[in-house]
N, C-alpha and C positions, 0 to 999 in steps of 0.2 A: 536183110531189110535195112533201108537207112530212113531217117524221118525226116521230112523237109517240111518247110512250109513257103505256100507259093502267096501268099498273101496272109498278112497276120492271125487274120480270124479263118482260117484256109488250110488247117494242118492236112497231112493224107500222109500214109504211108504208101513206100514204093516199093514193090516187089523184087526189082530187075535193079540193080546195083550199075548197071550200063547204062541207065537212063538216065542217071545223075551226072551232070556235067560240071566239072569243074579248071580252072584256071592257076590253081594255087601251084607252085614249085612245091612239091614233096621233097621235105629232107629225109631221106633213108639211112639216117645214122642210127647202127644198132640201138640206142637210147633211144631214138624221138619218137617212133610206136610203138604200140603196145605187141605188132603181129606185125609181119614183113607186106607190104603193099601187096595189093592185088589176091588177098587170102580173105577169103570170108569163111565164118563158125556158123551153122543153123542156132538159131535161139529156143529151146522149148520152155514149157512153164508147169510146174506141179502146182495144184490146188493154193491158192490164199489160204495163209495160216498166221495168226497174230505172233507177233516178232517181242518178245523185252528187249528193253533199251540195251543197247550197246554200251560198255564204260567209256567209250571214244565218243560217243553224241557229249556235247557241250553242255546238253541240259542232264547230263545223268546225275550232277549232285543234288538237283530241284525235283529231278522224276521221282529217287529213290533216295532221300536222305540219309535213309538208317543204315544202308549198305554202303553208300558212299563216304560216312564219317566213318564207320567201323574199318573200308582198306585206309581212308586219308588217319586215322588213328595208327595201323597197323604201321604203317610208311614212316611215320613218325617217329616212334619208338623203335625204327631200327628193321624192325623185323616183319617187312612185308613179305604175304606169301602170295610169290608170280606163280606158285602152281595152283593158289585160289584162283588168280586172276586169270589165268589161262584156261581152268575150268569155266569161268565164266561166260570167256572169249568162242569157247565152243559149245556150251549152250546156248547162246544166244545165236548161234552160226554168223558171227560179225563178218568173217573174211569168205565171203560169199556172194555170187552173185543177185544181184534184187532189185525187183519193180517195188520201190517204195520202202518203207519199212523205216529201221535205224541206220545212219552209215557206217562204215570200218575207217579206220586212218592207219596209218604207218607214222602219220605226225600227231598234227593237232586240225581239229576241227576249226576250218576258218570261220563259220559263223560264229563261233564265241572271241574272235581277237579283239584285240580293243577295240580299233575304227571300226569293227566289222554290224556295226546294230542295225543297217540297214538290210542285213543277211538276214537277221535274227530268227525271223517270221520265216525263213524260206527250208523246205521238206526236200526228203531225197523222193528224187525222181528215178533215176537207175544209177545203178552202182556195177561195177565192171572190174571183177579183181582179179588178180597174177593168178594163173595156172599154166600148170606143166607138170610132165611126165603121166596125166593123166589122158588114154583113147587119144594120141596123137594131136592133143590139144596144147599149144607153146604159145601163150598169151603172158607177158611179162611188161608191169609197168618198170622200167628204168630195173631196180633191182632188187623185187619183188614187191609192190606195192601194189595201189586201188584206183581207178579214176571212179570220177562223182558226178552226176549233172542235178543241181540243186533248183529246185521251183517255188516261185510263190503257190498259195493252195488257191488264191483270186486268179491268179495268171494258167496252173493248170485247169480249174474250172473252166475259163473260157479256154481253153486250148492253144491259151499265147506263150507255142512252146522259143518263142526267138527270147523270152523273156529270161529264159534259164541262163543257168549259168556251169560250169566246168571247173573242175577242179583235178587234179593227181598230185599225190606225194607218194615216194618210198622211201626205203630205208635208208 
């Protein structure tokens, strides 16, 4: 499936991957996609289930204060524990694929950088993360990372998906 939009208030999805025509020079350097050209994955979807914030969303010290002073405490004194924090990282299933929810990073969350306040407002729309050695599936951003497509919640209501925006980092 690819999503286009043929006119802004116009979103559809397309079925047939052939119908989509494009002009652009593809660079096929093992880094610059995430899967080699001309390979497409089926998408399926299990049931919507409320997600906890991520420690990588921007807003996790204002979501969950008391958790986030207690690691920014722990870090401080020396003796943070990354196998709390990794517990975390897989309760929350952060490095995971998702319609919506919290993001994952491998960096930092661009809507909290400094110039970034006009991001601030903007929600994950899908997330697309590094897998392999899993059912013949080789999806790798650069060198193991996530790509992001982030949206206003004004801009998804009306379905002005040109308004989104893209993001990937890895390690």
């Amino acid at each position: 499936m690819c999503l286009t939009t043929s006119t802004p208030c116009n979103a559809h999805v397309l079925d047939d991957i052939n119908a989509l025509q494009t002009d652009i020079d593809v660079d096929t350097d093992e880094y610059a996609l995430p899967f080699p050209t001309g390979l497409s994955y089926r998408i399926s979807f299990d049931e919507a289930m409320p997600q906890a914030v991520t420690a990588f969303d921007f807003k996790f010290d204002e979501t969950v204060p008391n958790l986030a002073q207690f690691l920014n405490d722990k870090a401080d004194q020396g003796n943070y524990n990354w196998e709390l924090h990794s517990e975390y990282d897989t309760w929350t299933q952060a490095e995971s694929h998702r319609v919506g929810g919290y993001p994952f990073f491998t960096q930092d969350d661009v809507r909290g950088w400094e110039h970034s306040e006009p991001l601030s407002d903007y929600v994950l729309l899908f997330q697309l993360a590094s897998e392999y050695g899993d059912e013949g599936v080789e999806l790798m951003w650069g060198d193991c990372g996530v790509g992001n497509f982030f949206i206003h919640p004004d801009d998804l209501a009306n379905l002005r998906f040109d308004k989104a925006f893209f993001t990937f980092d890895c390690c």
